[in-house]
C-alpha positions in Angstrom: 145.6 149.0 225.0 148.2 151.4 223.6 145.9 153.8 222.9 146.1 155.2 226.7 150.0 155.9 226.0 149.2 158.0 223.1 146.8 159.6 224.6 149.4 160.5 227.4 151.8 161.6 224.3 149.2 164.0 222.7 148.6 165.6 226.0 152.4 165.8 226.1 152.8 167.9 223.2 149.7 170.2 224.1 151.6 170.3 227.4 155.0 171.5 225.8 153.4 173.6 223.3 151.2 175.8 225.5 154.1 176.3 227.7 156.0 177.6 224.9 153.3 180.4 224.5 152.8 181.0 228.3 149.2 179.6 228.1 147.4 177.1 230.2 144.1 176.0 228.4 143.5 174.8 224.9 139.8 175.2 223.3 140.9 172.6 220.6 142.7 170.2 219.4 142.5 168.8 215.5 144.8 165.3 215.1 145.5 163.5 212.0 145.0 159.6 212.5 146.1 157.1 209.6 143.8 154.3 208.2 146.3 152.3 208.8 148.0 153.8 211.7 146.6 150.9 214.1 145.1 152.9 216.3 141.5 152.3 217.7 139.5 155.3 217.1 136.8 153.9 219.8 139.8 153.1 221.9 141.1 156.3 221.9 138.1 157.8 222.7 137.3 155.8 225.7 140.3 156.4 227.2 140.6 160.3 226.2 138.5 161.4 229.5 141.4 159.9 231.7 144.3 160.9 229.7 143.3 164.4 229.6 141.7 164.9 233.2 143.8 167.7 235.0 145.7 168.7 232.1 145.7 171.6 229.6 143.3 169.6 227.3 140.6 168.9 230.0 138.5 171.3 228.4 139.1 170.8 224.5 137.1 169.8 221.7 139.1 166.9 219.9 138.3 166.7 216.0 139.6 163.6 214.9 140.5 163.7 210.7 140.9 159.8 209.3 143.3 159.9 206.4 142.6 157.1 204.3 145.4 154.4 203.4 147.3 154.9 200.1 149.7 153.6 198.2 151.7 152.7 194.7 152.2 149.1 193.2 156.0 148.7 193.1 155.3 146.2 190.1 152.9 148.1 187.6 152.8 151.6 189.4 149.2 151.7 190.4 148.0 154.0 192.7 145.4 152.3 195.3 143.6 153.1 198.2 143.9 150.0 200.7 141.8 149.4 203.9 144.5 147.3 205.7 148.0 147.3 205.2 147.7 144.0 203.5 145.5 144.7 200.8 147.1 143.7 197.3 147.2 145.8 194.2 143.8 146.0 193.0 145.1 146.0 189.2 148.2 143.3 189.2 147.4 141.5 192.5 150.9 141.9 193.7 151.6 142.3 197.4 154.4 144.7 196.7 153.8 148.2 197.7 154.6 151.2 199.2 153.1 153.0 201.5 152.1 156.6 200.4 149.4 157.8 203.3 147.6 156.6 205.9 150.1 155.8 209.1 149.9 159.5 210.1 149.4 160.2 213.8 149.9 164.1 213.7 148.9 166.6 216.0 147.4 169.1 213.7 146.5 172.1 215.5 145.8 173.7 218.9 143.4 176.8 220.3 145.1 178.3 223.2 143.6 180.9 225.0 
């Protein structure tokens, strides 16, 4: 389950970037997790408790935003949404693609206080 170790690297980040404002406690916490990422939303959740216990995002509220998979037909130029990063062009049927959005893992935003 490699959703533990992100969850360790998200309370990294909080770590470094509340010590960079001389604050201990963050209030929130707003990520940005790809469609296609492959990450486990449940997962992450599950294991959230135990990655953030004694840290500076004990206490937060985690909003999770999903951005949906995207992306362009390299052989007629369609723009498609795609639900796994297999999915072929919905116009053509080619499996040629690239990826426009949707393997975001971002950490958006933090409350400090």
């Amino acid at each position: 389950m490699h959703e533990l170790s992100i969850a360790m690297g998200i309370v990294k980040i909080a770590e470094d970037e509340t010590a960079k404002v001389k604050e201990n406690t963050v209030t929130k916490i707003e990520l940005e997790i790809g469609q296609l990422a492959g990450i486990e939303i449940d997962s992450l959740n599950f294991v959230w408790e135990s990655a953030v216990k004694d840290s500076v995002l004990e206490k937060a509220i985690k909003e999770i935003t999903i951005i949906p998979g995207k992306a362009k037909c390299a052989d007629c130029d369609t723009v498609f949404y795609l639900e796994n990063i297999y999915d072929s062009c919905p116009k053509c049927n080619s499996n040629f693609k690239g990826i426009l959005q949707g393997k975001e893992l971002r950490v958006k935003a933090l409350e400090v206080i």
